[in-house]
C-alpha positions in Angstrom: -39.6 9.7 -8.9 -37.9 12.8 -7.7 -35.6 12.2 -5.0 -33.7 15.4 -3.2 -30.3 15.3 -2.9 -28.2 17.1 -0.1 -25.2 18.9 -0.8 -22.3 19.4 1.4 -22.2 23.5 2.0 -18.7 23.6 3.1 -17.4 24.3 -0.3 -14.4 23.6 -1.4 -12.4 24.9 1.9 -12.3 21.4 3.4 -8.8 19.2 2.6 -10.7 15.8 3.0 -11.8 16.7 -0.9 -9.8 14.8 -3.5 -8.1 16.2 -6.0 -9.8 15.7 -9.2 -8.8 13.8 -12.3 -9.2 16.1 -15.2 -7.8 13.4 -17.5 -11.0 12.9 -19.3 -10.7 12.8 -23.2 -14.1 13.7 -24.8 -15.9 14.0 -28.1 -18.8 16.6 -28.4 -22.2 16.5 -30.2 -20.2 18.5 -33.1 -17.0 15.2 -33.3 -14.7 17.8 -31.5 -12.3 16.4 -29.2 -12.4 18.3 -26.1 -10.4 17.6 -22.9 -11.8 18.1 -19.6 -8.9 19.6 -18.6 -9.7 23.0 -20.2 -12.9 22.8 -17.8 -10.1 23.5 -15.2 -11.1 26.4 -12.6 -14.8 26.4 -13.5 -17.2 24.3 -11.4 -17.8 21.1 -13.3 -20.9 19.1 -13.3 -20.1 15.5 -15.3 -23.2 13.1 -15.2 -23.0 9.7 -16.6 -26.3 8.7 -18.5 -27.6 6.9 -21.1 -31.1 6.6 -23.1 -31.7 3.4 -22.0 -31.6 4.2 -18.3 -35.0 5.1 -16.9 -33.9 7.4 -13.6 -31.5 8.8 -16.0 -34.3 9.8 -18.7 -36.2 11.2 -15.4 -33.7 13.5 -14.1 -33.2 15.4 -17.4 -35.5 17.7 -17.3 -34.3 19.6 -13.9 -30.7 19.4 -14.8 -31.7 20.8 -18.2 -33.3 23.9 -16.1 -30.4 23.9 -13.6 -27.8 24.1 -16.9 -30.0 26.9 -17.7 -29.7 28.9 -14.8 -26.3 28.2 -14.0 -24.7 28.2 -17.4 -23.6 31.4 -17.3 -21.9 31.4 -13.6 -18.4 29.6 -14.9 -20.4 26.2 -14.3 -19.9 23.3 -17.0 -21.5 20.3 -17.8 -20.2 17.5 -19.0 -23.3 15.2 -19.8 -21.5 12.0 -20.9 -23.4 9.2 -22.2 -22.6 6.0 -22.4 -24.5 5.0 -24.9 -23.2 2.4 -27.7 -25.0 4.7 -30.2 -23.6 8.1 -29.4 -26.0 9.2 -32.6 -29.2 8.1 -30.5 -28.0 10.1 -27.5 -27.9 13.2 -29.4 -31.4 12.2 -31.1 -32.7 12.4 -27.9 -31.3 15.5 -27.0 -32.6 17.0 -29.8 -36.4 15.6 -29.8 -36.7 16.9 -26.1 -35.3 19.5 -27.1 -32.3 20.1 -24.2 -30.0 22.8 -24.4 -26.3 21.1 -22.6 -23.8 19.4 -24.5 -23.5 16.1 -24.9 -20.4 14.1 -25.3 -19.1 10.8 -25.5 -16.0 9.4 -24.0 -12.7 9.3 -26.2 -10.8 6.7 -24.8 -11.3 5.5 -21.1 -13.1 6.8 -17.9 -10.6 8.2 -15.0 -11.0 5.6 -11.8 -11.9 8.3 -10.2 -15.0 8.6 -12.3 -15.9 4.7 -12.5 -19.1 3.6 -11.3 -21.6 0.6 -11.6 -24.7 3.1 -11.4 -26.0 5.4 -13.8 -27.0 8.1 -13.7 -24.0 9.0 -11.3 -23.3 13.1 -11.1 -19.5 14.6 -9.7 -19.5 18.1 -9.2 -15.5 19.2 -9.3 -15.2 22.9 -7.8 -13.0 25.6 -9.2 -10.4 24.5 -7.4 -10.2 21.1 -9.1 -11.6 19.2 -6.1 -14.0 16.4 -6.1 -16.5 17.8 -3.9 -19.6 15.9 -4.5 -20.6 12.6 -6.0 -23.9 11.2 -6.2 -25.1 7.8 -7.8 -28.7 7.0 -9.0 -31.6 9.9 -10.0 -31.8 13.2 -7.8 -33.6 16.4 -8.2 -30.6 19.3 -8.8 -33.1 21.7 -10.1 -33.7 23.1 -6.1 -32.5 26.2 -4.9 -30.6 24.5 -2.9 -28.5 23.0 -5.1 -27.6 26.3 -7.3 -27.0 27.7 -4.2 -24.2 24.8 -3.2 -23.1 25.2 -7.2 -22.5 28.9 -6.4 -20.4 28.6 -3.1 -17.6 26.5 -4.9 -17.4 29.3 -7.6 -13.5 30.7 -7.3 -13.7 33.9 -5.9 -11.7 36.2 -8.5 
């Protein structure tokens, strides 16, 4: 399984984006409470997994590269399980040994960010619009896609 995904290349310039909602309360592999909005005017990557979700198992390994190349280009990842068991999430993390973050939801899920299908990825650019959504297993780890990432870096 390793289905492309296509990425809008207009960036962030278009007004049909939505504004995002950056009122996402999160807990990080460490128990500290983070809130997505200090992720605001970065480029945000937030995927919705779990352990138990096959595609979502599948897809790690390019968006563990793509975190890798990326990580240092004022792109964030938010990779939020939903796992009852936020303990085996970070297990698994560790045994395949994955670099990103994990976290775990403090409190509810934004509407914005609700869906039916995991894994589901959003990609917020530093402008704080919603500029991409994607639900079920893709392949980000393409040139493509880093170059996509890259356009909705703000321009300082």
């Amino acid at each position: 399984m390793n289905p492309e995904v296509e990425a809008s290349h207009e960036g962030s310039s278009g007004s049909h984006h939505p504004d995002a909602d950056f009122n996402l309360k999160l807990v990080s592999s460490e128990g500290e409470r983070v809130s997505m909005e200090q992720f605001r005017g970065q480029v945000v990557f937030l995927n919705i997994w779990a352990t138990w979700c096959p595609p979502c198992i599948a897809e790690m390994p390019g968006v563990n590269s793509l975190y890798n190349d990326v990580k240092d280009q004022d792109v964030v990842f938010i990779m939020l399980s939903v796992d009852e068991d936020f303990e085996k999430a970070l297990r698994f993390r560790d045994r395949k040994g994955y670099d990103f973050e994990v976290y775990q939801v403090d409190g509810g899920i934004p509407r914005m960010y609700y869906t039916q299908t995991i894994p589901t990825t959003f990609v917020i650019d530093a402008n704080g619009k919603l500029v991409f959504t994607h639900t079920g297993m893709a392949n980000y780890n393409t040139s493509e896609f880093r170059g996509f990432l890259s356009t909705l870096v703000r321009r300082r």
